[in-house]
C-alpha positions as CSV (number, residue, x, y, z in Angstrom):
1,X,-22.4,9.1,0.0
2,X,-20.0,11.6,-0.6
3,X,-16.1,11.5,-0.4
4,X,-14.2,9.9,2.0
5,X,-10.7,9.5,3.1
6,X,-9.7,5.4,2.7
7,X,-6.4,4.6,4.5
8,X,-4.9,1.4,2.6
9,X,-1.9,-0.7,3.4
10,X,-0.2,-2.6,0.2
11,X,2.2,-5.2,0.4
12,X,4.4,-5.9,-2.2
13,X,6.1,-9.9,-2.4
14,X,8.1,-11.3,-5.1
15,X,6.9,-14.0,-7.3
16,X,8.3,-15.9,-9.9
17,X,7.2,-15.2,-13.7
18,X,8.8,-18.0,-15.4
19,X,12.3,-18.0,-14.4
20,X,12.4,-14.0,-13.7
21,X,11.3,-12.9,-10.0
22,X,9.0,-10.3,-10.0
23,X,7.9,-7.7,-7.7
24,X,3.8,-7.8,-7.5
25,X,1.3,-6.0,-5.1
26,X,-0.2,-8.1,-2.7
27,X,-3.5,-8.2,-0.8
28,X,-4.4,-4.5,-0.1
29,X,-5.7,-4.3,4.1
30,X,-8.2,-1.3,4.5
31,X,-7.4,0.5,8.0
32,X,-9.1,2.3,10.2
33,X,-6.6,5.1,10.8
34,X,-3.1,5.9,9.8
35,X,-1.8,4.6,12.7
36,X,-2.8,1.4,12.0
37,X,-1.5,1.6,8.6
38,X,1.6,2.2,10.6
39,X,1.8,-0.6,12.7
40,X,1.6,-2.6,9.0
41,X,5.0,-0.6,8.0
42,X,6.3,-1.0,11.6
43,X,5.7,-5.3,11.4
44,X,7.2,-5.6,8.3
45,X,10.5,-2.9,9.6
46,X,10.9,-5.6,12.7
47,X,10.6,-8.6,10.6
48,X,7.3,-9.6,11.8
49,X,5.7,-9.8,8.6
50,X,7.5,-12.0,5.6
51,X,7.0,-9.7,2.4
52,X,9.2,-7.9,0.4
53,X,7.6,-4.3,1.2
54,X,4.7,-2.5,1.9
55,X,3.7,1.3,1.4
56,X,0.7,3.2,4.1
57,X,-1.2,5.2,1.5
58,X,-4.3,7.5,1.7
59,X,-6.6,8.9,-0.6
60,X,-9.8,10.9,-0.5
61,X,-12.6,8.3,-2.5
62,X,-16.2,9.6,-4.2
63,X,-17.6,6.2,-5.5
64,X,-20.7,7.7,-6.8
65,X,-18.6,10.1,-8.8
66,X,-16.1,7.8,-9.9
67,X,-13.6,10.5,-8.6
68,X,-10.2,9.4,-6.5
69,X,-7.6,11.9,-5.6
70,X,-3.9,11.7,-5.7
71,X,-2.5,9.4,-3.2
72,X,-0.6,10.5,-0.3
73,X,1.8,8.3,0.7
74,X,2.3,8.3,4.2
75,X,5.5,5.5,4.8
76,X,7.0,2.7,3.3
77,X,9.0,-0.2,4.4
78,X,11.0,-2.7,2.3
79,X,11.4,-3.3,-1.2
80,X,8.3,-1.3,-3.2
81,X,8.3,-0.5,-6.4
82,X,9.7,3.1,-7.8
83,X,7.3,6.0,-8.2
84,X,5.6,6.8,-11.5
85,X,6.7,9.8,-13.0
86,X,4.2,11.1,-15.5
């Protein structure tokens, strides 16, 4: 099959662990193009969708391989959770 590019909106919602309220990835959405990953950041910007944040990432994807590439984040919107330095 190859690679191929995978455009993925993430929404982040809070959920309580316990007593503590945590920040946790939702449902991931697959789109089509970036745009639509932008309309996702756009909805949750206007208050049209209730969760906490959501991030528009893409990344180039060889299943066969096993081989993902670095994601490239292309907005975000809302609470998300802070970047991974390693």
């Amino acid at each position: 099959m190859g690679a191929v590019s995978r455009i993925v909106f993430l929404p982040y919602v809070w959920r309580m662990r316990g007593k503590k309220k945590v920040l946790e990835p939702g449902v991931a959405v697959e789109c089509r193009t970036e745009a639509d990953a932008l309309r996702w950041i756009e909805k949750i910007e206007s208050g049209l969708l209730s969760v906490a944040g959501g991030q528009a990432v893409k990344m180039t994807v060889d299943e066969d391989a096993g081989d993902y590439s670095e994601p490239e984040y292309l907005a975000s919107a809302g609470t998300v959770p802070a970047p991974i330095d390693e």
